[in-house]
VEXFI-590810 format. One record per residue (C-alpha): y, x, z. Coordinates in Angstrom, 1 decimal, always signed. Example, Ala and Ser with C-alpha at 12.3 -4.5 7.8 and 13.67 -1.06 7.14 Angstrom:
<atoms>
ATOM       y       x       z
ATOM    -4.5   +12.3    +7.8
ATOM    -1.1   +13.7    +7.1
</atoms>
This chain:
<atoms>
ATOM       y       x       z
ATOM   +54.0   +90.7  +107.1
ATOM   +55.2   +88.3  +104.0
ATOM   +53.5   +87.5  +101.2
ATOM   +54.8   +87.6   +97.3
ATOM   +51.6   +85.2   +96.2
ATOM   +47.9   +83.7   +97.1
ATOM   +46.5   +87.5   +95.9
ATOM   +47.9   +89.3   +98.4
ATOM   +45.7   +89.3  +101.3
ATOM   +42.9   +89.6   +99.3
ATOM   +44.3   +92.9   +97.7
ATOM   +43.4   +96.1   +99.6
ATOM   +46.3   +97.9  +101.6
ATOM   +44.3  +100.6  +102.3
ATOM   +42.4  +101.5  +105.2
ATOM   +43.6  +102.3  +109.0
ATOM   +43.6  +106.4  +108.4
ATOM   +46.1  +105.7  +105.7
ATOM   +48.3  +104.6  +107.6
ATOM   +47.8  +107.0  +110.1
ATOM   +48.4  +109.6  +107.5
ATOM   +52.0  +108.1  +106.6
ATOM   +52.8  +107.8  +109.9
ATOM   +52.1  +110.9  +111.2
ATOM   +55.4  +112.6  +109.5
ATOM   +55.4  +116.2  +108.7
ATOM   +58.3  +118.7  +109.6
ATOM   +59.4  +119.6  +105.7
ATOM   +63.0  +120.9  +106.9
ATOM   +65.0  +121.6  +110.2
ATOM   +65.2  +118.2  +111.7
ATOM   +63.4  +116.5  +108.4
ATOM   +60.0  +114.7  +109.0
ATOM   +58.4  +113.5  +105.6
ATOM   +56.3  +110.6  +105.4
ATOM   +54.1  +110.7  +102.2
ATOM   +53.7  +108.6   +99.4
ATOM   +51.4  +105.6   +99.5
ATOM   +50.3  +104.0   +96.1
ATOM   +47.7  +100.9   +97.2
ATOM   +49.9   +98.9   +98.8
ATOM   +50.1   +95.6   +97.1
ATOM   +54.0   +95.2   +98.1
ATOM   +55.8   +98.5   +96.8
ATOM   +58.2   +97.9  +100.0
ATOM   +57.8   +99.6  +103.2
ATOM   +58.2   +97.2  +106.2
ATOM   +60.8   +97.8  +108.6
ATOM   +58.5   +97.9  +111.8
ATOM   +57.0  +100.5  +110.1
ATOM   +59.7  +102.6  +109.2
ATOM   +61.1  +102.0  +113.2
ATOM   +57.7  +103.1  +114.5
ATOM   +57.8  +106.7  +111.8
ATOM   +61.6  +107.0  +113.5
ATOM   +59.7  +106.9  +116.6
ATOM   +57.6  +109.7  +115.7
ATOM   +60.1  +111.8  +113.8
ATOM   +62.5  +111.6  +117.5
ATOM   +59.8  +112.6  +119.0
ATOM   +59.0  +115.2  +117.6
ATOM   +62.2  +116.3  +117.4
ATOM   +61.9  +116.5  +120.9
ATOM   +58.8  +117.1  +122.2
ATOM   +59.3  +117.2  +125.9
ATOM   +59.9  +113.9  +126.3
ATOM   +59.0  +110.3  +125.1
ATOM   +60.4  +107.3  +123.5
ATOM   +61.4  +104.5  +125.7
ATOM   +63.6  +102.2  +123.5
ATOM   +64.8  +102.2  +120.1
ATOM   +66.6  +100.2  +117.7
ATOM   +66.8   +99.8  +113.9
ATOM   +68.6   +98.7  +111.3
ATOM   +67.0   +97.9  +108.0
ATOM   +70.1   +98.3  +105.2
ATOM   +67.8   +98.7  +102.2
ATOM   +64.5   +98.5  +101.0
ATOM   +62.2  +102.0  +101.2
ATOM   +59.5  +102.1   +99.0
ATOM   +55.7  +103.2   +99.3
ATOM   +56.0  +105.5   +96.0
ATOM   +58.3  +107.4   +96.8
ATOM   +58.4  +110.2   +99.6
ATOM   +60.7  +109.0  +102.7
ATOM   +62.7  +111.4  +104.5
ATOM   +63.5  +110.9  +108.2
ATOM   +66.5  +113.1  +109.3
ATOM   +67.3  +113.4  +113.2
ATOM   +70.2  +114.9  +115.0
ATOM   +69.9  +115.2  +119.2
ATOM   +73.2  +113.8  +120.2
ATOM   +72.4  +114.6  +123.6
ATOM   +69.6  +116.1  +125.6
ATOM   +69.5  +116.6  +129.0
ATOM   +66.6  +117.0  +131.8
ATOM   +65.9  +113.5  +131.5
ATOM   +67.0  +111.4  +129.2
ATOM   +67.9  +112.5  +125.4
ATOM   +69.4  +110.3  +122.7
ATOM   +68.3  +110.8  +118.5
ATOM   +70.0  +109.2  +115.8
ATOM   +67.1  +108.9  +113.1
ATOM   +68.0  +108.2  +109.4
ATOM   +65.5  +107.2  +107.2
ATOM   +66.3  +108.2  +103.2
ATOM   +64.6  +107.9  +100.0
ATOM   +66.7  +109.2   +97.1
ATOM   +69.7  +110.0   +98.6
ATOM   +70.6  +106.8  +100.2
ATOM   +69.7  +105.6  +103.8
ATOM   +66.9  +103.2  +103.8
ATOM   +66.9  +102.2  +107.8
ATOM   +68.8  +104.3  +110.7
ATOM   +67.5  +104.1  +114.2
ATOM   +68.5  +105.2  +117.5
ATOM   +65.5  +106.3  +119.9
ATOM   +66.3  +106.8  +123.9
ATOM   +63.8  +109.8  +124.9
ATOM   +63.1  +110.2  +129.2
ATOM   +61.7  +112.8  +130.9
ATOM   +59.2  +110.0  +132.7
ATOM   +59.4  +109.5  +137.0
ATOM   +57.6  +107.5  +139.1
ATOM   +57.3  +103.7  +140.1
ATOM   +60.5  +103.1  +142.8
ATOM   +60.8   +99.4  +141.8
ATOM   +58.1   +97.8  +139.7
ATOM   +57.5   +94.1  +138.4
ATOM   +56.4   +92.8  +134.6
ATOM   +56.2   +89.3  +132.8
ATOM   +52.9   +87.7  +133.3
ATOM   +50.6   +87.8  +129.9
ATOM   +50.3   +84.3  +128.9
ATOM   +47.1   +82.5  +129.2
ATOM   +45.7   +82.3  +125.8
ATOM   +42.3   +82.4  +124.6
ATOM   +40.6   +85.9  +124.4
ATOM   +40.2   +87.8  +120.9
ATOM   +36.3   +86.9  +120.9
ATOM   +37.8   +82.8  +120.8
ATOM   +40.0   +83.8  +118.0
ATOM   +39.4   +83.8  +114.4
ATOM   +39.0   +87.4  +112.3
ATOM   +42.5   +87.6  +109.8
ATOM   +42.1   +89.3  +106.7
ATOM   +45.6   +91.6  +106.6
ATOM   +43.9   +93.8  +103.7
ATOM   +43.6   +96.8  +106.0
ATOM   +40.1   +98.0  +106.5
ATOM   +39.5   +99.9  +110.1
ATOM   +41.8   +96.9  +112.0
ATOM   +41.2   +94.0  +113.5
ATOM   +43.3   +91.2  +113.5
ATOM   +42.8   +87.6  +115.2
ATOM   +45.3   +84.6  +115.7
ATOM   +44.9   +82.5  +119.0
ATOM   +44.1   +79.1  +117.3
ATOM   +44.6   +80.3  +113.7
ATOM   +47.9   +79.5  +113.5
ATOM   +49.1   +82.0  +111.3
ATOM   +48.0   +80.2  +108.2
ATOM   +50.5   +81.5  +105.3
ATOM   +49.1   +79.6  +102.5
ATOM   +48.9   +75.7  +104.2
ATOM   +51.9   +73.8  +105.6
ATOM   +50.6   +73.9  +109.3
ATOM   +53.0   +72.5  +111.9
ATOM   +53.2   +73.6  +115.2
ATOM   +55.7   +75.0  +117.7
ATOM   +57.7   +77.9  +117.1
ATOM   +55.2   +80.9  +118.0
ATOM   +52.4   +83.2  +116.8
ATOM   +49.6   +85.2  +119.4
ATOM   +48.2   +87.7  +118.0
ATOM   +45.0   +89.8  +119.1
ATOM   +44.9   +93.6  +117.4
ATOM   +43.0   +96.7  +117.7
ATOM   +41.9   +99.7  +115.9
ATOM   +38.8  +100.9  +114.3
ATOM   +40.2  +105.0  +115.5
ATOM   +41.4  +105.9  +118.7
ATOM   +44.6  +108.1  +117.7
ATOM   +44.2  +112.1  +118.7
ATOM   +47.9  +111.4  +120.7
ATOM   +49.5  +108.5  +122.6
ATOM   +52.6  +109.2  +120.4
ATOM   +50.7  +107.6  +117.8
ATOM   +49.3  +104.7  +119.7
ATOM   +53.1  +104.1  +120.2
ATOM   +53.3  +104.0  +116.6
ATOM   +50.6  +102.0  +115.2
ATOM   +51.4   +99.6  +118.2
ATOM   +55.4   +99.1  +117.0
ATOM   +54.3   +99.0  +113.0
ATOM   +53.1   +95.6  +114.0
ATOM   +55.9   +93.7  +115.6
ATOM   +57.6   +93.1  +112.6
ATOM   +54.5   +90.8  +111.1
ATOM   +55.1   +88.0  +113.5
ATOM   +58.7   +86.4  +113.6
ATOM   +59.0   +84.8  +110.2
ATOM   +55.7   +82.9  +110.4
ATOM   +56.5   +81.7  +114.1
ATOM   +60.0   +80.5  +112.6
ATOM   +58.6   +77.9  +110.1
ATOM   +55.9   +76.9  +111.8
ATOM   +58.1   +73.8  +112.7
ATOM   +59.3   +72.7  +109.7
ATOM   +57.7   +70.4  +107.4
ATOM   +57.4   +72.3  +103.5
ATOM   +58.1   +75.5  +104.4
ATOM   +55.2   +78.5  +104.7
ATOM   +54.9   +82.1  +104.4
ATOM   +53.4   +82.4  +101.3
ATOM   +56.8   +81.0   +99.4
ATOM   +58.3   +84.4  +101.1
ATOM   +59.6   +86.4   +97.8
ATOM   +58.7   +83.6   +95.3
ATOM   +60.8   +80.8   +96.3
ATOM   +62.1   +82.2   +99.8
ATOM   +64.0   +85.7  +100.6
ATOM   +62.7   +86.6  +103.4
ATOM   +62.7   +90.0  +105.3
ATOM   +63.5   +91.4  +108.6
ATOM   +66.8   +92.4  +109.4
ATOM   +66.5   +94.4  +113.0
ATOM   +64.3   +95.2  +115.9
ATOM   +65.2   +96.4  +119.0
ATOM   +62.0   +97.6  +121.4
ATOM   +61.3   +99.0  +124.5
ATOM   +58.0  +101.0  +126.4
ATOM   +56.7  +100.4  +129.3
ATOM   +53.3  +101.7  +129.8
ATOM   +51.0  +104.0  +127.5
ATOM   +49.0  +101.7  +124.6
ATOM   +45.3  +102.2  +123.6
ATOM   +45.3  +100.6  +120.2
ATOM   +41.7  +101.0  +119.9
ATOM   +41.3   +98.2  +122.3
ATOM   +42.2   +94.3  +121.9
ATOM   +46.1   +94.1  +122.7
ATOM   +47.9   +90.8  +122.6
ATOM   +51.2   +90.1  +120.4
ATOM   +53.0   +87.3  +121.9
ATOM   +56.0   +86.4  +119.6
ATOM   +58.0   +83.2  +120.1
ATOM   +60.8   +83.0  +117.5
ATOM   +63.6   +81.6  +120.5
ATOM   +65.9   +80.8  +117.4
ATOM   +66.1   +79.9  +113.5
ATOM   +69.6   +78.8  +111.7
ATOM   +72.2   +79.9  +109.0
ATOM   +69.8   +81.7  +107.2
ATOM   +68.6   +83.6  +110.2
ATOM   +65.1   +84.3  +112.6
ATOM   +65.1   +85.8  +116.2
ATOM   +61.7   +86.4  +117.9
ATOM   +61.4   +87.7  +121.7
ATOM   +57.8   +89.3  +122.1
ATOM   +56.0   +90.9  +124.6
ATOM   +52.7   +93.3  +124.0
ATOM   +50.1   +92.9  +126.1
ATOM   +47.3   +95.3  +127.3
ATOM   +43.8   +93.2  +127.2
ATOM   +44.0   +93.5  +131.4
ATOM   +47.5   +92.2  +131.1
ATOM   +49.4   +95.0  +131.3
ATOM   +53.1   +94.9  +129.9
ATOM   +52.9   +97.8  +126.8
ATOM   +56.3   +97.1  +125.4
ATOM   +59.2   +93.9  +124.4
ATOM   +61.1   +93.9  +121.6
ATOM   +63.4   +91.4  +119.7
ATOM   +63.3   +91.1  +115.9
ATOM   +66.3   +89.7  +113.5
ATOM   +65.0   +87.8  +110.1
ATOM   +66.5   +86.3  +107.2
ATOM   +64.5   +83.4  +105.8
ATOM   +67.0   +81.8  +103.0
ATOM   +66.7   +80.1   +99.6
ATOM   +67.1   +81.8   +96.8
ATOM   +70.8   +82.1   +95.6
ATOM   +69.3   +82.6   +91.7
ATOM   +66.0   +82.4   +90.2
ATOM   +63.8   +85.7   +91.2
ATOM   +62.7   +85.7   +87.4
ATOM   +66.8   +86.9   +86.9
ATOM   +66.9   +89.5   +89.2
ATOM   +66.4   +92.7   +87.7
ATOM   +63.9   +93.7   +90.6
ATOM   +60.4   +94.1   +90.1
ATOM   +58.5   +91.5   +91.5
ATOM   +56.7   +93.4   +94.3
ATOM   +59.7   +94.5   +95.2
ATOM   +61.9   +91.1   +95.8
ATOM   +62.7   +90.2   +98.9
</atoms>
C-alpha cells in the first residue's frame, strides 16, 4: 500500500466488513459480478491485489465446483473506488478437473485489470514438500501498524515498514496479519488473504537505498504495481496470525520484483506469488498532470 502524503494512514479506509462487502461481488448479469462502490477510501484508486483477489471470486463463482489454484493479472489502468466495477468471465475451458476463466475487470467501458484464474477439481497428496517459514519473530514481538482499517491487524517483524523515515535495511518486508471476522466461506479467506500481497514489494524495494521512502510514492515518485502472479496451496484462516514474507529479489530501470511466500502461524505454505512494480521519477511535475491528486500514481 503507497501513500500520496503524511495524512494517509491516519485517515480511515473503512473497516474489515467493508471490504468484505466489495469483495464479495454480486452476479448483476450472465457472467458479470459487480463489486460496489466504496467512498472512504483516502486514495480514490483501487489496488491491483485487490482487484486480482475480486477476479478470484468472480472465477469462482463462475464456477462453483471447483477452486482457484493460480492466477495472474495485469493491471493496465487505474479502477476507482467510486465507481461500480464490473468483472466479466468467460470459461474457456472446463473439464472434470481443471477449468481455465479469463476475468476482465471494467469500469466505464474500458478494462481496468484482466486476469486469468486456473480452477481444479482438488485430489489428494501423491508427492508433497513446501519451503520452510522463515524464522522471524512471532506477531506478539512485533509492533501494531496502523493501515487505517479498523477490524485488522497488522504487525511488521522489527518495524521495518516505516514509510515516512529513511530507514535502511535489506531488501525485504515480514509482515504478520489477521482478521477481526472469520469469513462465512474459505473462498473469501482466499480473497482477503491475496488483497494483501500487493502492499509489500515497493517498500522492500527502497529499503536499500539512501533518500528514497514510501511516503514520496505519488508526490515525488510514480509508483504502482504492475502484475502479480499467485498460486494456493492450502486453505487460509485469515482470522488467525499469517505471515507475509516478501523479499523484493530485484529493483532496476524503473522496475520492482518481489517473491513472497504466505505463511500459516504453524508454518504451513498458504500460497507464493511474484509481484511486478514500477517505482520511477516523475517525468513532469504531478501539479501538471491533469489527474486529481488521490488519483496520481
Amino acid at each position: 500500500m503507497t501513500v500520496m502524503d503524511d495524512n494517509t494512514y491516519n485517515s480511515s479506509w473503512g473497516d474489515l466488513c467493508d471490504l468484505i462487502r466489495i469483495m464479495d461481488l454480486q452476479s448483476t448479469a450472465p457472467g458479470v459480478f459487480t463489486a460496489p462502490t466504496h467512498l472512504q477510501a483516502p486514495r480514490n484508486v483501487v489496488e491491483g491485489s485487490q482487484m486480482l483477489a475480486q477476479a478470484i471470486v468472480a472465477a469462482s463463482k463462475a464456477v462453483p465446483d471447483k477452486r482457484a489454484v493460480s492466477a495472474h493479472a495485469l493491471f493496465t489502468r487505474v479502477a476507482r473506488f467510486d465507481l461500480p466495477l464490473d468483472f466479466h468471465t468467460q470459461i474457456l475451458q472446463s473439464g472434470q478437473t481443471f477449468a481455465s476463466v479469463s476475468v476482465q475487470a471494467e469500469q466505464e467501458g474500458k478494462l481496468r485489470c484482466p486476469a486469468l484464474v486456473l480452477m481444479d477439481s482438488s485430489s489428494g497428496d501423491f508427492v508433497k514438500h513446501q519451503v520452510a517459514m522463515p524464522k522471524v519473530p512471532g506477531p506478539d514481538q512485533c509492533p501494531d501498524f496502523d493501515y487505517g482499517m479498523t477490524g485488522r491487524d497488522v504487525r511488521f517483524v522489527n518495524g521495518d515498514y516505516t514509510p515516512f523515515e529513511d530507514r535502511i535495511g535489506p531488501p525485504e518486508l515480514h509482515c504478520w496479519m489477521r482478521c477481526r471476522d472469520k469469513p462465512e466461506s474459505q473462498l473469501l479467506h482466499q480473497a482477503l488473504l491475496t488483497q494483501c500481497v500487493g502492499h509489500f514489494t515497493i517498500g522492500a524495494s527502497m529499503l536499500p537505498h539512501a533518500g528514497v521512502k514510501e511516503n514520496d510514492a505519488h508526490v515525488t515518485l510514480s509508483t504502482a504495481v504492475m502484475s502479480i502472479a499467485i498460486a494456493y496451496h492450502a486453505d487460509a484462516d485469515v482470522s488467525d496470525w499469517i505471515l507475509y514474507s516478501n523479499p523484493s529479489v530485484y529493483a532496476g530501470r524503473g522496475l520492482a520484483q518481489g517473491c513472497g511466500n504466505v505463511f500459516a502461524q504453524n508454518g504451513t505454505l498458504l500460497a507464493s506469488y511474484t509481484v511486478t512494480a514500477m517505482i520511477r521519477k516523475f517525468e513532469r511535475s504531478p501539479d501538471s498532470i491533469n489527474v486529481p491528486a488521490n488519483q496520481l500514481m
